[in-house]
C-alpha positions as CSV (number, residue, x, y, z in Angstrom):
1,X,0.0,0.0,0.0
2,X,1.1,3.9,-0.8
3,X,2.4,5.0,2.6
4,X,0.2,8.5,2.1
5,X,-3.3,5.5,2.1
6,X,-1.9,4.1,5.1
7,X,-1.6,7.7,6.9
8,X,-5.3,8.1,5.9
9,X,-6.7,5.0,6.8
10,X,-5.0,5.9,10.5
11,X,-6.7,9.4,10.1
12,X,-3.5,11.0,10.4
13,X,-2.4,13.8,8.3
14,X,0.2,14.0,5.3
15,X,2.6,16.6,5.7
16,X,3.6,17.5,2.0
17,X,6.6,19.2,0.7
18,X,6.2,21.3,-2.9
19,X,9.4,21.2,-5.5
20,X,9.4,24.0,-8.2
21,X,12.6,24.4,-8.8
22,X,14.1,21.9,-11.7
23,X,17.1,20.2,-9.8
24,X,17.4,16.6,-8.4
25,X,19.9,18.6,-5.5
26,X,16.9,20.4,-4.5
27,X,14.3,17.4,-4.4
28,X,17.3,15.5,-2.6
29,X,17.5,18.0,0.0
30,X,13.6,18.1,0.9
31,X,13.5,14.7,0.8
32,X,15.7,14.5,3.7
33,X,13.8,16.7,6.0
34,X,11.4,14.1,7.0
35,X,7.9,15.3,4.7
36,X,5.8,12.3,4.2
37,X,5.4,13.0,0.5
38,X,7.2,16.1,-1.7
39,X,5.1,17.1,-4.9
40,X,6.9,18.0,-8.3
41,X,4.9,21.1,-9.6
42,X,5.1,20.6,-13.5
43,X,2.4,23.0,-14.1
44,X,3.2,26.1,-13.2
45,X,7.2,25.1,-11.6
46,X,10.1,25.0,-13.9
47,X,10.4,21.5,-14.1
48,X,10.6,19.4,-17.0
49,X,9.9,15.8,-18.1
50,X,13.4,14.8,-18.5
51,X,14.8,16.7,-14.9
52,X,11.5,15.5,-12.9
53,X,12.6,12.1,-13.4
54,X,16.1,12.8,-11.8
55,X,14.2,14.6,-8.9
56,X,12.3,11.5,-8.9
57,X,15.5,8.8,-8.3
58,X,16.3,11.4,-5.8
59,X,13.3,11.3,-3.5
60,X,13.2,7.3,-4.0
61,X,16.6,7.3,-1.9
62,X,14.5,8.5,1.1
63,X,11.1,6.8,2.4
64,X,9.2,9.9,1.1
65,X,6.3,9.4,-1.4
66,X,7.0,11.3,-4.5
67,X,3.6,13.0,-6.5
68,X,3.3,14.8,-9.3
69,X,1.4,17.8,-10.2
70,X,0.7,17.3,-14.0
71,X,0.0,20.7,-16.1
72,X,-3.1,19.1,-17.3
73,X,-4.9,15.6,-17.9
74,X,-4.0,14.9,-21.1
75,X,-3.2,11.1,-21.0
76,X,0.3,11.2,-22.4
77,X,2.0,13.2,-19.8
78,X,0.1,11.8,-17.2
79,X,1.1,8.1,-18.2
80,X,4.6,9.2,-19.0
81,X,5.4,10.6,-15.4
82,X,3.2,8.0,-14.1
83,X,6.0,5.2,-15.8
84,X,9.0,7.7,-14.8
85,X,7.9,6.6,-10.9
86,X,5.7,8.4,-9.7
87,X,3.2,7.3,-7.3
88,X,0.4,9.9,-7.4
89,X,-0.9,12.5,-9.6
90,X,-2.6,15.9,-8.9
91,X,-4.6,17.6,-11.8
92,X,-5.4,21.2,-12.2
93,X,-8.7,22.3,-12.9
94,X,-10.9,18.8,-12.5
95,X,-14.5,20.8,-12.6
96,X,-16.4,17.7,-14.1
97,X,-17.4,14.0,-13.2
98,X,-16.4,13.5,-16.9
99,X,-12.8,15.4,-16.3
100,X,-12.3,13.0,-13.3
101,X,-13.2,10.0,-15.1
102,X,-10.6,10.8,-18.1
103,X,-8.2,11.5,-15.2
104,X,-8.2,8.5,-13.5
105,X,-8.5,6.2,-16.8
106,X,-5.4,7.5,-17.8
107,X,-3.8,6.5,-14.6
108,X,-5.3,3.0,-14.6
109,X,-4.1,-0.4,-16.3
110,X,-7.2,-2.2,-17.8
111,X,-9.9,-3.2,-17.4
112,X,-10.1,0.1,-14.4
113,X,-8.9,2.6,-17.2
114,X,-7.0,2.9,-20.3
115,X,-3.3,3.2,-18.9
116,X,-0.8,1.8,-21.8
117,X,1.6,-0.5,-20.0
118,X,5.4,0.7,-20.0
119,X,6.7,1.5,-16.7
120,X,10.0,2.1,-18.0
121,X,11.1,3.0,-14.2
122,X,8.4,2.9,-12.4
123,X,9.3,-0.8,-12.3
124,X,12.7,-0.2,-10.4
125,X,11.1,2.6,-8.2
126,X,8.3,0.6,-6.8
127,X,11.1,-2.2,-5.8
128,X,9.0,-5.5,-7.0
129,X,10.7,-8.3,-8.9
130,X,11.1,-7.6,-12.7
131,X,13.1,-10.5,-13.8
132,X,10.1,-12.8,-14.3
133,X,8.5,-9.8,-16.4
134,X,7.2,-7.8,-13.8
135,X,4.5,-7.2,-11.0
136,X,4.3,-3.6,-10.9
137,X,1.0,-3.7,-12.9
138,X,-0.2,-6.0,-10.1
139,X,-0.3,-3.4,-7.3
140,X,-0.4,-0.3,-9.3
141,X,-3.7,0.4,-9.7
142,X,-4.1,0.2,-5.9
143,X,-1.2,1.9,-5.4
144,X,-1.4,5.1,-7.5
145,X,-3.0,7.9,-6.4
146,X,-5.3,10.1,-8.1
147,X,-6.3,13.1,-6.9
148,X,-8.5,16.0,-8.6
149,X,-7.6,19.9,-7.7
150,X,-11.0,21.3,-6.9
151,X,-10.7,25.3,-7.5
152,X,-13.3,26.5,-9.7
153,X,-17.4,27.0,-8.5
154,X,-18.3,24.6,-10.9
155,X,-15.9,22.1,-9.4
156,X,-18.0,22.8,-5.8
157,X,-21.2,22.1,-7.8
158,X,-19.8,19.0,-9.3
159,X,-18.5,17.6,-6.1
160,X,-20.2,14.8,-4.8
161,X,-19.9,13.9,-8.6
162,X,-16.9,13.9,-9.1
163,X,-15.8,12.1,-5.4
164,X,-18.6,9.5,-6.7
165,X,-16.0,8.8,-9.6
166,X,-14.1,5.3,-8.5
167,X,-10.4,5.6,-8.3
168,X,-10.6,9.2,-6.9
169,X,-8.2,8.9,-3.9
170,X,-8.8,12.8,-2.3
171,X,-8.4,16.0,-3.8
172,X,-6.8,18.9,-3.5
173,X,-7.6,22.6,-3.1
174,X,-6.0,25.5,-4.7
175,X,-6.6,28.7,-2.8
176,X,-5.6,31.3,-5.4
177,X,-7.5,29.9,-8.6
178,X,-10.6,28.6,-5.7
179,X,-10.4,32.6,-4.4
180,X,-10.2,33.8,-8.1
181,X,-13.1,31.9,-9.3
182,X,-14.9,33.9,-6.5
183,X,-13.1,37.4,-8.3
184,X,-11.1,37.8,-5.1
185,X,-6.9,38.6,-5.2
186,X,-5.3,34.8,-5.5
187,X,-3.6,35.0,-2.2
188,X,-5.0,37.2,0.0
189,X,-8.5,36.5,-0.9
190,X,-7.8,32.8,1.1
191,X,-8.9,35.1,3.7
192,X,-12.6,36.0,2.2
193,X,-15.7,34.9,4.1
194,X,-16.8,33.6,0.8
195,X,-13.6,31.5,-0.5
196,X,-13.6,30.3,3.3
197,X,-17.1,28.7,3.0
198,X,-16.0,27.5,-0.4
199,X,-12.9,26.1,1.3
200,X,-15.2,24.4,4.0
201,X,-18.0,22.9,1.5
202,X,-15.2,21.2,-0.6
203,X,-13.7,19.9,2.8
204,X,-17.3,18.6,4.6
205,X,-18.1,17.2,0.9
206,X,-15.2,15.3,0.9
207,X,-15.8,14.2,4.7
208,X,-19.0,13.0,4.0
209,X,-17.8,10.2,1.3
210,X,-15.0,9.5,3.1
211,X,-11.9,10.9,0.8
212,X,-9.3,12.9,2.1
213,X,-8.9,16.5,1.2
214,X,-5.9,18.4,0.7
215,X,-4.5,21.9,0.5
216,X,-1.5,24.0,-0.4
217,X,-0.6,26.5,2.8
218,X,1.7,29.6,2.7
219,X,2.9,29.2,6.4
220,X,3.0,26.4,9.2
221,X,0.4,28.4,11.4
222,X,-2.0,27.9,8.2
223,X,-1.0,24.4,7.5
224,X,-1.5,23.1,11.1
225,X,-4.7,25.2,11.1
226,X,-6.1,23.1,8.0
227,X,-4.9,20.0,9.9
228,X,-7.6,21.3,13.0
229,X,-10.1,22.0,10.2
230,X,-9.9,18.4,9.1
231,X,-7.9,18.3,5.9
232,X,-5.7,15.8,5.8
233,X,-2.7,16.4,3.3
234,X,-1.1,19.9,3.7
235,X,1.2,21.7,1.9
236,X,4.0,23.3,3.4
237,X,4.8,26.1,1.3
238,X,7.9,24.8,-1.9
239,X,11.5,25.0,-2.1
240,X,11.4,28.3,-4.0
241,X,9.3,30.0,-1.6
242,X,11.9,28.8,1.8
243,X,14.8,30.0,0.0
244,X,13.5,33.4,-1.0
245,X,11.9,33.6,3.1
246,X,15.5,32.3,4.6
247,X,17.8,34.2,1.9
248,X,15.3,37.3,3.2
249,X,15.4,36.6,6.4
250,X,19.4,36.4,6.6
251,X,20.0,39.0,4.5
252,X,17.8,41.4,6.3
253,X,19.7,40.5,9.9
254,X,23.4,41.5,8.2
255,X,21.8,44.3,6.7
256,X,20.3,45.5,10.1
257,X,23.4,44.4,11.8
258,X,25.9,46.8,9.5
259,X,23.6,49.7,10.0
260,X,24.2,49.1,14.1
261,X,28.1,48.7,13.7
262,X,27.8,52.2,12.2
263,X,25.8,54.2,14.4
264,X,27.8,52.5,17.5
């Protein structure tokens, strides 16, 4: 079983790490810190098909479940990260039941979906005997998670369809397109008594059929708030956003510090 399903079916909480920038150093290093699963953000990070599979050998060095956040649900880059190892996808803008059944068929082996078989790595990475031709495809549709962004109003409207869809696994929230679709700002309109009770319908809908929700954070105060709320896979921010906070944050104390050396 995906380590993330066995956090659920405990009730815990996933603790998720976000990689935008393209480098297998970077993944490496947030794949040491101890997140139970770190995201690579091929839709709007810089990240590639070729250098997301190097970030992906680097996560599998740690006990860290790698996802990927696919630019869209077209079946040929989902099935192509899918066989570079990963072992969950997130899709942007699922607003349909129809957009979350194309989803999930394209992450599925038959007779569950239409998923061409080819797990070039994905074989290696999910450590099960090859040499007798393989038993990935045995486990993989189990093991591969599929989870729909909700974001849009017609996504809330659509919900309990598309969480009726089999294969859905949870979904995931997107504050700034959710708070857009409402015409607020994209980040500080999280705040909005109206993109909050859109935040909390998505989350009691998914309660109610028993699917986990997630959401991307921009602080720990916010994620362990969401964790309170009930959501159950947070987002901790991304590697590009804790170096420009850190590099800020230092820079801005040696700053501060010079100016005191010369009025002392």
């Amino acid at each position: 079983m995906n380590r993330l399903q066995e956090i659920w079916a405990s009730g815990g909480a996933v603790v998720n790490a976000w990689c935008s920038i393209p480098s297998s150093f970077s993944a490496e290093v947030m794949a040491h810190q101890g997140f139970d699963s770190i995201t690579i953000d091929m839709q709007h990070g810089l990240i590639g098909y070729q250098v997301a599979t190097t970030m992906l050998q680097a996560i599998a060095a740690t006990p860290v479940v790698p996802l990927v956040r696919v630019p869209w649900r077209d079946p040929g880059s989902v099935m192509k990260i899918l066989d570079a190892g990963a072992m969950g996808v997130i899709c942007p803008m699922i607003n349909t039941r129809r957009d979350a059944e194309e989803l999930v068929s394209a992450c599925k082996y038959p007779p569950r979906g239409f998923r061409s078989f080819g797990p070039v790595r994905a074989k290696y990475a999910a450590g099960g005997s090859w040499k007798g031709g393989g038993d990935y495809h045995v486990t993989a549709n189990e093991d591969t998670l599929v989870i729909p962004m909700i974001e849009t109003k017609e996504a809330i409207r659509n919900l309990n369809d598309i969480l009726d869809v089999p294969g859905v696994a949870g979904i995931y929230v997107g504050p700034s397109d959710l708070s857009m679709s409402h015409g607020k700002p994209p980040r500080s309109g999280a705040r909005d008594p109206e993109v909050i009770a859109a935040r909390r319908a998505i989350l009691a809908g998914a309660q109610a059929k028993g699917i986990p929700a997630g959401i991307h954070t921009n602080s720990r105060d916010v994620a362990v708030e969401m964790v309170g709320d009930g959501f159950q896979l947070v987002t901790l921010q991304s590697d590009e956003r804790f170096l420009t906070s850190k590099a800020s944050e230092e820079l801005t104390a040696v700053r501060e510090g010079i100016e005191g050396l010369s009025r002392s």
